[in-house]
C-alpha positions as CSV (number, residue, x, y, z in Angstrom):
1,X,0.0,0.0,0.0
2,X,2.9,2.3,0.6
3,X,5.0,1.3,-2.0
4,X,5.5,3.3,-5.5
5,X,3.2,2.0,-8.3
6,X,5.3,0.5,-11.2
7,X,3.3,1.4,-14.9
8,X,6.1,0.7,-16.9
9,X,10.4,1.0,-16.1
10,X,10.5,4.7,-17.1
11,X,6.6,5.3,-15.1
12,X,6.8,5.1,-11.8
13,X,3.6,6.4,-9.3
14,X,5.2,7.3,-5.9
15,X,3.3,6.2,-2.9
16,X,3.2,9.9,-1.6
17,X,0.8,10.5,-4.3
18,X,-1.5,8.3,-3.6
19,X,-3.8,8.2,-0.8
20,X,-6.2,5.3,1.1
21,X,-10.1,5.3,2.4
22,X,-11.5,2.8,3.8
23,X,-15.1,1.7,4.0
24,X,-17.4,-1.0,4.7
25,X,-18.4,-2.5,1.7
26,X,-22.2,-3.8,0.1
27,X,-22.7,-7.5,-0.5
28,X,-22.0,-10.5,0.8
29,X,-19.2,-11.2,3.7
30,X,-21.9,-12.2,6.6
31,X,-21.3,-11.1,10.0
32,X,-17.8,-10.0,8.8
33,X,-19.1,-7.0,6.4
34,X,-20.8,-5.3,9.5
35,X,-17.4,-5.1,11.1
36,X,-14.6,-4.6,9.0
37,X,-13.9,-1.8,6.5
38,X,-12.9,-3.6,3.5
39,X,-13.9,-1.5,0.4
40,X,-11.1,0.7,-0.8
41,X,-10.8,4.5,-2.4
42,X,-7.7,5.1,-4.0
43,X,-7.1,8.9,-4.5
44,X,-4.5,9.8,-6.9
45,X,-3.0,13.2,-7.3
46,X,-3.3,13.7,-10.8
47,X,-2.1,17.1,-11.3
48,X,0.2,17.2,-8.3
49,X,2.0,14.3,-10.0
50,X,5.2,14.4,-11.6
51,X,5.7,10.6,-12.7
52,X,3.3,10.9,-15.8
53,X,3.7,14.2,-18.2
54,X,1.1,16.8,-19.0
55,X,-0.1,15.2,-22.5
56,X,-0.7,12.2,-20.8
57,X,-2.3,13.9,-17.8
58,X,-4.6,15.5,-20.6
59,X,-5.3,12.3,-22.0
60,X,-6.3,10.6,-18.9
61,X,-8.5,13.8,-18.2
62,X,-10.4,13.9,-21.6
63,X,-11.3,10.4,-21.4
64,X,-12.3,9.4,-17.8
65,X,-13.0,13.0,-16.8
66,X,-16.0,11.2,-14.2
67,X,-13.3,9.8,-12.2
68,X,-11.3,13.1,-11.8
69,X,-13.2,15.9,-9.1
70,X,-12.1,19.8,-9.1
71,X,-9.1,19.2,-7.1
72,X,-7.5,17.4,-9.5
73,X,-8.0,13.9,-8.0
74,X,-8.4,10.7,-9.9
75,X,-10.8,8.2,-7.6
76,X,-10.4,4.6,-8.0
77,X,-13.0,2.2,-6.2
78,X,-12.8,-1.0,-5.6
79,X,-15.3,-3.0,-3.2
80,X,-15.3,-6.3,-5.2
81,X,-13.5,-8.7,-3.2
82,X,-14.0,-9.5,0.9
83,X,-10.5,-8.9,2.1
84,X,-8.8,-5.7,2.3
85,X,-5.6,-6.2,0.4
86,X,-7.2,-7.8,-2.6
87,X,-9.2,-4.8,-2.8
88,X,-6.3,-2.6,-2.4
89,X,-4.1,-4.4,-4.9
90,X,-7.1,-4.2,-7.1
91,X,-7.4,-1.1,-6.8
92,X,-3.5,-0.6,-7.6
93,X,-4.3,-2.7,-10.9
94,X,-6.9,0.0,-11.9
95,X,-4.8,2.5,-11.8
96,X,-1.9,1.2,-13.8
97,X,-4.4,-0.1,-16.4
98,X,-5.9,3.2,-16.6
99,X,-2.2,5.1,-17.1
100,X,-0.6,2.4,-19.4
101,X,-4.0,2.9,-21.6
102,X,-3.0,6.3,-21.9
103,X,0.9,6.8,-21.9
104,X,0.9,6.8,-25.5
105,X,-0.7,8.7,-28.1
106,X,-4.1,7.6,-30.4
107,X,-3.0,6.7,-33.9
108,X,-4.0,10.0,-36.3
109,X,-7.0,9.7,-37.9
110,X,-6.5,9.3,-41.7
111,X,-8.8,10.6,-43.4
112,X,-11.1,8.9,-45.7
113,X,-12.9,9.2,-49.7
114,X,-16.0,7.8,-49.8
115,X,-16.1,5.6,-52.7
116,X,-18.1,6.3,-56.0
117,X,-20.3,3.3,-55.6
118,X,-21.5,4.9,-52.3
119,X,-21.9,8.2,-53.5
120,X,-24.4,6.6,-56.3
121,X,-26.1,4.7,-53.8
122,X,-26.8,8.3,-51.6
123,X,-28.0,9.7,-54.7
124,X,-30.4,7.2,-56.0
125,X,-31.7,7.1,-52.1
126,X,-32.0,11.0,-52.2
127,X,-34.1,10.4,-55.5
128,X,-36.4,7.4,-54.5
129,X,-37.2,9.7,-51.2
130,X,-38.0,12.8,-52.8
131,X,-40.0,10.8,-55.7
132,X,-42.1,9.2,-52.6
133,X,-42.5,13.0,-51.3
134,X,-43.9,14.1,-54.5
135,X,-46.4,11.8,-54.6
136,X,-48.0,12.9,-51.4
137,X,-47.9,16.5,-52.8
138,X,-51.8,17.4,-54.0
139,X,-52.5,17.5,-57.8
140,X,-52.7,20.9,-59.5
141,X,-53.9,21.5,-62.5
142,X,-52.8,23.3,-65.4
143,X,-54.6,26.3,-66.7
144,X,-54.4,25.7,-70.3
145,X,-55.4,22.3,-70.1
C-alpha cells in the first residue's frame, strides 16, 4: 500500500501521491461485512504528480473526466472482493491499467474518400425519397389544359 506504483520501467507512481479510504463495503461477507472496513478508495493526485507528463495527464483527463473531481484527483473504487488487500491491490491494478491505456498517443486519424459506388447509392436514395414526397404532394392542374 505504501510502495511506488510500477506502470512501466520509465513510469513510476510514488506512494506519496496516492492516498487510502476505507469503508465497509455492500454485498456478501456475513457477519464480517458489519465489522470490518474492506472496500477501498484510492485517490491519486493527478495534477500534483510528476511521474506521468502533462499530454498524458490530458489524455487521462479527456477520457475518464468522471473519475477526476475539481481538485485534480483521480478516484479509483474498488469493493469487489472481501479482504482488504485484494481490494487494495485491485485497486493498484486500476490504476496502472488506466495510465498504461494512456501513456501513448491515439494513432491520427486518416482521413477517408467515400467511394463512387457509395456516393451513387446516396443519390439514387435521395431520389427514391423525394419521388415518394412528390407523390404525397396534391395535384394541380394546369390552366391551359
Amino acid at each position: 500500500m505504501n510502495d511506488p506504483l510500477n506502470i512501466t520501467e520509465a513510469v513510476v507512481i510514488p506512494a506519496a501521491d496516492m492516498s487510502w479510504e476505507f469503508m465497509r463495503a455492500s454485498g456478501p461477507g456475513g457477519q464480517h461485512v458489519n465489522k470490518s472496513d474492506t472496500a477501498v478508495r484510492l485517490r491519486f493526485e493527478l495534477d500534483r504528480t510528476e511521474a506521468i507528463g502533462d499530454d498524458v495527464k490530458a489524455r487521462i483527463r479527456s477520457a475518464r473526466r468522471g473519475l477526476i473531481n475539481l481538485d485534480g484527483t483521480l478516484t479509483v473504487a474498488c469493493e469487489s472482493h472481501r479482504s482488504r488487500q485484494r481490494n487494495i491491490d485491485s485497486a493498484r491494478e486500476r490504476l496502472a491499467a488506466l495510465i498504461l491505456a494512456h501513456l501513448e498517443p491515439p494513432p491520427p486519424r486518416r482521413a477517408t474518400r467515400p467511394t463512387r459506388a457509395s456516393k451513387e447509392r446516396r443519390i439514387d436514395a435521395k431520389k427514391k425519397r423525394g419521388e415518394a414526397k412528390a407523390g404525397r404532394r396534391p395535384v394541380t392542374r394546369d390552366r391551359d389544359g
